[in-house]
C-alpha positions in Angstrom: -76.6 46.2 69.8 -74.3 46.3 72.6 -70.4 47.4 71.8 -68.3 45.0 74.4 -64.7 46.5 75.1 -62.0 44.4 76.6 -60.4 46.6 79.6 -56.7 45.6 79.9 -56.3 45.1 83.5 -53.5 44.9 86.0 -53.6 40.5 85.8 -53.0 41.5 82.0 -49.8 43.2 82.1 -48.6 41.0 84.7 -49.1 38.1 82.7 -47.4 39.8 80.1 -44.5 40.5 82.1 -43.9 37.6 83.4 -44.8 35.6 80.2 -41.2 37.6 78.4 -39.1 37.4 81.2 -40.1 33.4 81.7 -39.0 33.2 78.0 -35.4 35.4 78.8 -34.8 33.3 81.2 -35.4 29.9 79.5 -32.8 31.7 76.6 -30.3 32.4 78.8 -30.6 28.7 80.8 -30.2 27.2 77.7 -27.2 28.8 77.0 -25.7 28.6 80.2 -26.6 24.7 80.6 -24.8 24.0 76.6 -22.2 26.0 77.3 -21.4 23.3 80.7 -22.2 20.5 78.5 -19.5 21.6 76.1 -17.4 22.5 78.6 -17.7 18.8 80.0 -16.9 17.7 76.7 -13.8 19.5 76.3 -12.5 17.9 79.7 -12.8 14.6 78.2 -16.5 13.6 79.3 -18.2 12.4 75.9 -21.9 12.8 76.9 -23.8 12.9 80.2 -26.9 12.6 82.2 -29.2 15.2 83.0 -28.3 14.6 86.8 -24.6 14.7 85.6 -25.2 17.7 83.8 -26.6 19.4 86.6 -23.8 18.5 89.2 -21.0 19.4 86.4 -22.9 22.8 86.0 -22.8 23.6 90.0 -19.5 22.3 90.0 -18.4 25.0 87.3 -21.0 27.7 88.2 -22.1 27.3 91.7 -25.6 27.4 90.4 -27.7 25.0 91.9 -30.8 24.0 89.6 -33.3 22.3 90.1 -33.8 18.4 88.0 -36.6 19.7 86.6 -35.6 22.9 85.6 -32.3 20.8 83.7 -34.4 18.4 82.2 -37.0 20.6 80.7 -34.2 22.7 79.4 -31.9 19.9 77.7 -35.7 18.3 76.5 -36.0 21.8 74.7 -32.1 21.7 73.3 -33.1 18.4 72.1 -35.7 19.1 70.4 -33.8 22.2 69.1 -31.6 19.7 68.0 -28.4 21.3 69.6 -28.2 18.2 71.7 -28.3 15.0 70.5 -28.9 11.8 72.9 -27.0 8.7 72.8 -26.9 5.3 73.8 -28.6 4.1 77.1 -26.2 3.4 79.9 -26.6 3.5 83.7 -26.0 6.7 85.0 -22.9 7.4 87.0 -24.9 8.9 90.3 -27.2 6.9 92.7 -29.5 5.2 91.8 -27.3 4.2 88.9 -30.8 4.1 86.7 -31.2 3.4 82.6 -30.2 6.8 81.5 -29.8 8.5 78.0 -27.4 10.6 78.3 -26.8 13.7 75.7 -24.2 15.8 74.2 -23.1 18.6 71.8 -24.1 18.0 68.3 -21.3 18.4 66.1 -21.4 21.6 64.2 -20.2 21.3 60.5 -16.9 23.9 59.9 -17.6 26.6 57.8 -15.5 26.2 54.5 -13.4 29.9 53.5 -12.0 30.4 50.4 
């Protein structure tokens, strides 16, 4: 009987690597694109577009980001249920398309004694 070892190579670690920082990085965009969401909100913008979103936040920031990149992140915050979406309406930018825009979900006040 043969004894098969697995070498850890060099495509290994790499993968490794990049697999945790891909997963850091997806934290912090999260928390950097709901903290512009909430920041919209407090100027007086009740929910917004993913596109929206992404212009506010490069507005604010000066990041640029890519649609994707917004719209895989807000999906995730979604589904994280951080962000809630709303009721259709036509987005604000061209093409003006069916949109479902999101915000902040309202976070219940912790009650002190």
């Amino acid at each position: 009987m043969q004894h098969i070892t697995h070498q850890v190579t060099s495509h290994d670690t790499k993968a490794d690597s990049f697999s945790a920082i891909g997963n850091a990085m997806r934290v912090r965009l999260n928390e950097r694109l709901y903290s512009s969401l909430a920041e919209a909100h407090r100027r007086g913008q009740p929910a917004l577009s993913r596109r929206e979103l992404r212009d506010f936040h490069n507005e604010c920031t000066g990041e640029w980001l890519e649609i994707s990149s917004v719209a895989s992140t807000v999906n995730a915050l979604v589904a994280a249920k951080r962000v809630e979406e709303v009721e259709a309406r036509a987005c604000s930018l061209p093409p003006h398309r069916l949109v479902k825009p999101v915000r902040c979900r309202l976070q219940q006040a912790t009650l002190t004694d």
